[in-house]
N, C-alpha and C positions, 0 to 999 in steps of 0.2 A: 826538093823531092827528086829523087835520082829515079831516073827511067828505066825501066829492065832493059841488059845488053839483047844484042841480036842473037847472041848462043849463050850459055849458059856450061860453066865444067860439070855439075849435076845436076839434075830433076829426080822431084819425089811431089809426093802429095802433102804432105805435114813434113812443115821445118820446125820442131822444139829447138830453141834456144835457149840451154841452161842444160845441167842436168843434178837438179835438184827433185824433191819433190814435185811441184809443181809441173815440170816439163816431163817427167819419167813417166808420171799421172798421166799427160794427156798423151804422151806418145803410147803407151800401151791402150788407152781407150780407144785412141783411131786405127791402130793398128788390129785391134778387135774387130774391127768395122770392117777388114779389107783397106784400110788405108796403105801405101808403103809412104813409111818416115824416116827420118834424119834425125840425130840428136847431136847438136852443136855446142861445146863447152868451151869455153875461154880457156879456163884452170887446167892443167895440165893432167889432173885425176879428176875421177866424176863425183860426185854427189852432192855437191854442193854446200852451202851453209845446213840441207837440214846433216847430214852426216856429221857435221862438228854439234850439236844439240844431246838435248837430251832425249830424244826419240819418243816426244811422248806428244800424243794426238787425245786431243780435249773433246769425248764423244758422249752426251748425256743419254742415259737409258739406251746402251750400247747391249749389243745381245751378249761380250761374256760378262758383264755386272749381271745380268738376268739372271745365266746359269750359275751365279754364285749369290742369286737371292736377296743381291742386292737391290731395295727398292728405290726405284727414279721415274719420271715420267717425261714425255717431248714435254707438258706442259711448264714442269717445273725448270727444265730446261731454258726453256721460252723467257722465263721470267728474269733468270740468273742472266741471260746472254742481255735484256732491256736492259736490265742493271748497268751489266761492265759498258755497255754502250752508249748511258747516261744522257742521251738526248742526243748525240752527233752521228753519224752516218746517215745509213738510209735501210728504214724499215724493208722496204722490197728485197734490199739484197740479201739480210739477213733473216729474212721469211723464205728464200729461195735456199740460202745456205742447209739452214736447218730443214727444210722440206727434202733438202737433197743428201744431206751429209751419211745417216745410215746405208742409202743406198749404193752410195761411191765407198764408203769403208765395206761395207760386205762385200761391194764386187771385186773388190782389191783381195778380199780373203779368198774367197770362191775361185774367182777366176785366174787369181795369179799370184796365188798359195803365201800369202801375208800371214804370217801367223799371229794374230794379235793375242795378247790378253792384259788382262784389266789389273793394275796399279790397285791392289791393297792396301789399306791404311794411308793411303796420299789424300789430302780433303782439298776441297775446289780451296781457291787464294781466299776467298771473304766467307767462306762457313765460320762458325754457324749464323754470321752477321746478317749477311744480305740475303733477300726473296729467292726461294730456289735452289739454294745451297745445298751439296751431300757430303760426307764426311768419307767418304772412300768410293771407288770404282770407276769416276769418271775418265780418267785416261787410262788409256789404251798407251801399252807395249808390247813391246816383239817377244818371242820366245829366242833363246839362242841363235844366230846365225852363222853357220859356218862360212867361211869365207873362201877355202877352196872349193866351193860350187860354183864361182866367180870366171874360173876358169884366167884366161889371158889378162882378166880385169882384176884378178884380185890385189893386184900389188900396182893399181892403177886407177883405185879408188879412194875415198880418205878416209883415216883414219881419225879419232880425238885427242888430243892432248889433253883436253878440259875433263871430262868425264872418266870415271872408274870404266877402265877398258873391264871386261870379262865378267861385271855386278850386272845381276837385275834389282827391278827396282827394292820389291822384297826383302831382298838380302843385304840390302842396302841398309833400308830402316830395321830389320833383325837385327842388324851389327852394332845399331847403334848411331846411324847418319854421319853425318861429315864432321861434326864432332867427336866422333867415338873410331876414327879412321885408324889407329895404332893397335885395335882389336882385333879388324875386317880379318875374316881366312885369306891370306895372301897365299895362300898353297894352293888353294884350288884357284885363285884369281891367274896364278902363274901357269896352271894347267889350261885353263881356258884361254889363257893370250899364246900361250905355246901350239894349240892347237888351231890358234884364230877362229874362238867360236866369239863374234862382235854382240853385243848388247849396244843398248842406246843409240845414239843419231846412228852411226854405222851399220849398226845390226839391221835396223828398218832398212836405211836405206838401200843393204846389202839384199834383201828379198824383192824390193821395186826394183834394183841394177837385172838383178839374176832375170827375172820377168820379163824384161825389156830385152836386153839384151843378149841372153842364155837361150831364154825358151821360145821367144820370138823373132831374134834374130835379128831385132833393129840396127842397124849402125852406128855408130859413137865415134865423134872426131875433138878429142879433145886439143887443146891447146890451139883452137878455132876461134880466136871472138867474132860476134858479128858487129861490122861496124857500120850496114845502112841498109835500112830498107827498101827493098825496090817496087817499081810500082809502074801500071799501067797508065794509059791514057785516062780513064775512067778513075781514077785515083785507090784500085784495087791492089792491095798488097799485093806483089805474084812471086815475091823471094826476098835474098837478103846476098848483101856481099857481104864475106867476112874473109880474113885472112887464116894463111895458112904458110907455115915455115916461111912465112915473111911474104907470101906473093897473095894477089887476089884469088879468092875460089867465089864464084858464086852460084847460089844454087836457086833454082825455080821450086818454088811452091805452087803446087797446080790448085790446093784445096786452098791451104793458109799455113801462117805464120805464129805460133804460140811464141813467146814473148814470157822468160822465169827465169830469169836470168839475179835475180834477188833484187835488193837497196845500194846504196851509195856511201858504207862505212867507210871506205878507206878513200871516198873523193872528198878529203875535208870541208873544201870553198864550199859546195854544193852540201856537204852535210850541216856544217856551222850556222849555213845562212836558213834551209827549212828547221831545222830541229830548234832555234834560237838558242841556241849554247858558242860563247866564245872558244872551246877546246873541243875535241870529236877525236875518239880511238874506237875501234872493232877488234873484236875479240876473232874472229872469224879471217882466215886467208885474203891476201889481199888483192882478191878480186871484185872486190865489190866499189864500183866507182859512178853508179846512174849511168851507165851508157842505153838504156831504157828510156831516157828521158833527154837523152840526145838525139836519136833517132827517131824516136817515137814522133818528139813534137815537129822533126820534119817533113812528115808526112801527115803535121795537121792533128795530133792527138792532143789532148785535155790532161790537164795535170789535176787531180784533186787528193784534198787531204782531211785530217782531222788531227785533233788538239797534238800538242807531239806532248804531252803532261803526262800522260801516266802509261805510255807504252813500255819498254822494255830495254832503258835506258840503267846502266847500274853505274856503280864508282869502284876504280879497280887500280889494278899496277900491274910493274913490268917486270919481273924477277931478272937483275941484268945478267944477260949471256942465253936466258930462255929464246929459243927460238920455235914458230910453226911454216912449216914451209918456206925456211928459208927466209924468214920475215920476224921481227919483236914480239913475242908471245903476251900480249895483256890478258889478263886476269879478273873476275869479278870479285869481288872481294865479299865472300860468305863470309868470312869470318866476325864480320861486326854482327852477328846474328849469336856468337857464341856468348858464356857466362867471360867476366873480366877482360870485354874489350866494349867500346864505345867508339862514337863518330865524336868530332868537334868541330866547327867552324874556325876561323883563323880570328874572332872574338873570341873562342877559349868557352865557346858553347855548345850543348845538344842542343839538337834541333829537330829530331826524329825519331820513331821510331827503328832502331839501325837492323832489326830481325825480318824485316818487312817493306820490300824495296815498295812497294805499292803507295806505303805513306813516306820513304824518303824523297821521293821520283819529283812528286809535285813541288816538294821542298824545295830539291836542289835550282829552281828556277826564280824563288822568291825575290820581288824585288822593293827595297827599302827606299822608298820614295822620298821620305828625307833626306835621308843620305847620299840618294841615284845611288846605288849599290846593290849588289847583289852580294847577302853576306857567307850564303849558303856552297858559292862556287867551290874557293879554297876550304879542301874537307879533310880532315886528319884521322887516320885510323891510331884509336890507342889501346895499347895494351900493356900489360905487367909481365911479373914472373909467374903469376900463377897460370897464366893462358899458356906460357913458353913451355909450363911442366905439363900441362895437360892436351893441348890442341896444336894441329898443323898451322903452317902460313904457306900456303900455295902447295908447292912441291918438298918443303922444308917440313920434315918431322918435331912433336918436341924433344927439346936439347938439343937437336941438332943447329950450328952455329949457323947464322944469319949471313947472306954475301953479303961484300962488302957494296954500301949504295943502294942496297935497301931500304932499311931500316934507321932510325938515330935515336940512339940511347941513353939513358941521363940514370942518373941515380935516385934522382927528384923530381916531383912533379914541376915545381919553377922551374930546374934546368931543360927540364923535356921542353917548358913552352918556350922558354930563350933560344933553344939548339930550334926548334919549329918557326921560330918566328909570330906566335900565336901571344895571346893580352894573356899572361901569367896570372894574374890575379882574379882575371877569371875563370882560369883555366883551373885553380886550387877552389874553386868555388865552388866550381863544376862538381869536381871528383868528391869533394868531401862529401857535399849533397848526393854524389850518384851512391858511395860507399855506404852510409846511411840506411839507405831505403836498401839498398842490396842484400845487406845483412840480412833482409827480412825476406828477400825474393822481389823485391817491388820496384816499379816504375811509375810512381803518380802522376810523371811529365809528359811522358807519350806509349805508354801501355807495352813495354818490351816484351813477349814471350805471349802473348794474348791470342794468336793467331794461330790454331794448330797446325797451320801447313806449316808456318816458321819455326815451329817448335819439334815438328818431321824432318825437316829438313838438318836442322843445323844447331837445335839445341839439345842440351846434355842431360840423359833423364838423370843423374843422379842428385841434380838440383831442386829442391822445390818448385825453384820456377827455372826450366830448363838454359833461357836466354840469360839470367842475369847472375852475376858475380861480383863482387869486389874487385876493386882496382887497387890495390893496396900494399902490393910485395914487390922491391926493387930488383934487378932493374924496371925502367918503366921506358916503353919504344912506342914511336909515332911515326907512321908511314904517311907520305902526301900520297893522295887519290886523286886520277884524273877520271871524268868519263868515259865510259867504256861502251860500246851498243851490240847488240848480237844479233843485227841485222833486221832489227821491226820497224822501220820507217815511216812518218807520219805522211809522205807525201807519195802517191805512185799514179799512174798511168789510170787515167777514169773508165769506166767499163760499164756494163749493161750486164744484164742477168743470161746472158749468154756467153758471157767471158770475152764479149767483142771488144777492142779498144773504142771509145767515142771520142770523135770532131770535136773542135773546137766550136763547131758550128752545130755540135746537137744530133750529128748524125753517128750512127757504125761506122768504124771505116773496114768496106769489105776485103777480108782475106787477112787480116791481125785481130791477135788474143792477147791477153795479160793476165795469167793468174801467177801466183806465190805472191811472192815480198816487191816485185817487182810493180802489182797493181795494189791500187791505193786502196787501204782499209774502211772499205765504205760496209761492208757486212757486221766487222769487227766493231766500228765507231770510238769512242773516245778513250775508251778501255783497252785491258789485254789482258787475260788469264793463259798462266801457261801452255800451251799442247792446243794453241785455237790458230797460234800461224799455220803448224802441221796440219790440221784440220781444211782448211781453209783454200791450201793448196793442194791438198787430194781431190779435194770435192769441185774445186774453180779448174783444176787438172782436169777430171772426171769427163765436165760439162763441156769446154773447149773442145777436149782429144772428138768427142762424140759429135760436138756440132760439125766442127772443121769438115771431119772425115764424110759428113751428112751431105756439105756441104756441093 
């Protein structure tokens, strides 16, 4: 535990650490309050992991599904959230969540001109399966964001790589989803990135930067990590030292200390060993390394977790020569959600659902206790000609030629499994049986195309059944997938319904917070539906920035 120096190079009331959601959240709430705050970012631009997202916030019976007659209810809400939560966290947090969450998104509208609206035609991940379920409105996006309202910051914020810059979500599934991508209006997509009007993680976060820092005038010192919290005699957080152009800066927190600084994708040792996966890639800038959980626990914080089985883990690749920030671009791999592509194990088997990471997620950890093996790890993505003539692969249009170290191509299904390394004979065993049933639309192994969000997302209406297709026209390529995470960790920093950090010994520790990805999903529990991170750290933002400032 490092002791606060004798002077200090600044003092304010609220130190946010991060400038994600979660910190932007609480910085603007305290600074409602009359608080003055800091916003301290490692990353060299602001926004954080949620800016590289899809900007979509998971709010049941939200007021604009209301004005568009959409019927939902908190109860049924209630039900869907017991669900994804499936027995793990803690009832309290997420009764406090939900008791709290409309009031933090309206006052984000209200008060610091969020402009949300409601996601048509997107249905929650388990409609119409599970208790509670709706088939459109639940999340909330932004309307356009322009970006020179940003001022000094707009070309000091991030950008996506991953996401259709200048689409909402509408026009999206209008166009035909991410299958039907060679349709989308790129005329007007070109007009709106010419004019940097941002949609998606950007856009949002572009209306909470503007907020914060435009109309309120907070402070923003990027390329700041913090590296230790400081603390009184009385074991009260009272600041943080972090670096700056390489020297110490440290700054006094006279209220407290928010802590949102995200997860731990790019600290492998530390990701490999919580999430129990032997391999760990991040889709997301490579800031994110637990230094939350370095700090944290030496000032005595609690680590807690829940299952890491079905959060928000996918299988993906590296397009070579792609780059974000300066760093290997990985990629989620939507594409096994399209018609004439499948997943395989390196037995030369399906194993999943591939349209539906919610039922590959639990898969890819399965382990064969005869064998001590895990057959699920090594996952091959395959595909034909007919996928090449009709759908993208990453940033690669169809016909357009493959880099070289991507992809391996074979003429044949046996060659494909000899060049992969995969059990050939069952890998032809595979395909004949997949071809079969495809013909007809059908999956009687694991239900492909069954789930209308996956079939929103990524499959092709002109199919029967949008997900499935024959594998049957040469060439035939197979891509090796590694794990990929987009920053949903199963382990964070333990908290209280005040967004306080807690002791190892059961107590607050006065003057530290931890909301976003950074604290542990004890609201969310063993599940994850999309737009519930974003959720989650507006409203743990919300509660923080208010208590601190209270404080």
């Amino acid at each position: 535990m490092a002791r606060a120096p004798s002077g200090f190079d600044l003092e304010t009331d609220v130190v946010c650490c991060g400038s994600g959601l979660g910190a932007v959240s609480a910085a603007i709430a305290a600074a409602d309050l009359g608080a003055e705050v800091v916003i301290l970012e490692k990353a060299p631009k602001l926004g954080g992991v949620s800016a590289f997202g899809g900007g979509e916030v998971f709010v049941p019976a939200n007021r604009q599904m209301r004005a568009l007659g959409l019927e939902d209810s908190l109860e049924d809400g209630r039900r869907y959230f017991e669900f994804l939560a499936a027995g793990y966290g803690s009832r309290a947090h997420r009764e406090k969540l939900l008791a709290t969450l409309h009031e933090a998104i309206e006052y984000f509208e209200d008060r610091a001109g969020v402009r949300w609206k409601a996601c048509q035609g997107l249905p929650d991940y388990y409609y119409p399966d599970a208790p509670g379920t709706r088939a459109s409105g639940r999340y909330l996006s932004v309307e356009l964001f322009p970006g020179e309202s940003l001022g000094e910051w707009q070309h000091r914020t991030f950008l996506t790589p991953i996401m259709p810059m200048g689409a909402l979500h509408e026009e999206m599934y209008e166009w035909g989803g991410l299958a039907r991508v060679t349709t989308w209006n790129y005329e007007l997509l070109g007009e709106r990135i010419t004019k940097d009007l941002r949609s998606f993680g950007p856009g949002m976060m572009g209306y909470f930067l503007k907020a914060a820092l435009i109309d309120r005038g907070i402070p923003a010192h990027p390329s700041t990590p913090v590296r230790e919290l400081l603390s009184d005699e009385h074991g009260r957080v009272v600041g943080v030292r972090a670096e700056r152009d390489g020297e110490r800066f440290s700054i006094r927190a006279r209220k407290g200390v928010v802590v949102a600084i995200g997860g731990y994708d790019h600290n492998r040792e530390m990701a490999c060993m919580y999430e129990n996966m032997p391999d760990w890639h991040g889709v997301f800038p490579d800031h994110l390394h637990g230094d939350h959980l370095v700090f944290g626990t030496e000032v005595g914080a609690a680590i807690a977790s829940v299952p890491p089985t079905n959060l928000a883990l996918f299988y993906g690749y590296h397009i070579p020569g792609e780059e974000a920030e300066g760093k290997p671009l990985y990629r989620s791999s939507w594409e096994c959600g399209c018609p004439h592509a499948i997943w395989v194990n390196r037995d030369g088997r399906r194993f999943c659902d591939e349209s539906f990471y919610k039922d590959y997620q639990p898969r890819i950890r399965h382990w064969d206790g005869r064998r001590q093996h895990q057959p699920n790890l090594d996952v091959f993505l395959i595909f034909d000609g007919n996928y090449r003539e009709r759908y993208p692969l990453g940033s690669f249009m169809p016909g357009q030629p493959l880099p070289e170290g991507l992809a391996l191509e074979a003429d044949t299904p046996r060659e494909l499994a000899e060049k992969l390394g995969i059990d050939a004979d069952n890998f032809e065993a595979t395909l004949e049986r997949w071809n079969r049933h495809a013909a007809r639309g059908e999956d009687p192994d694991f239900g492909k195309g069954h789930f209308p969000w996956s079939v929103r997302l990524c499959g092709d209406p002109d199919y029967p059944n949008p997900c499935v297709g024959p594998i049957d026209k040469p060439p035939f390529y197979g891509i090796k997938l590694v794990p990929v995470s987009v920053g949903i960790n199963s382990h964070g920093l333990a908290w209280n319904l005040d967004a306080q950090v807690m002791h190892v010994r059961g107590h607050p520790i006065p003057g530290l917070y931890a909301v976003g990805n950074s604290a542990a999903l004890l609201d969310l529990g063993g599940g994850y539906q999309s737009g519930t991170s974003n959720a989650r750290a507006i409203t743990w933002g919300y509660v923080a920035g208010r208590h601190a400032a209270r404080s």
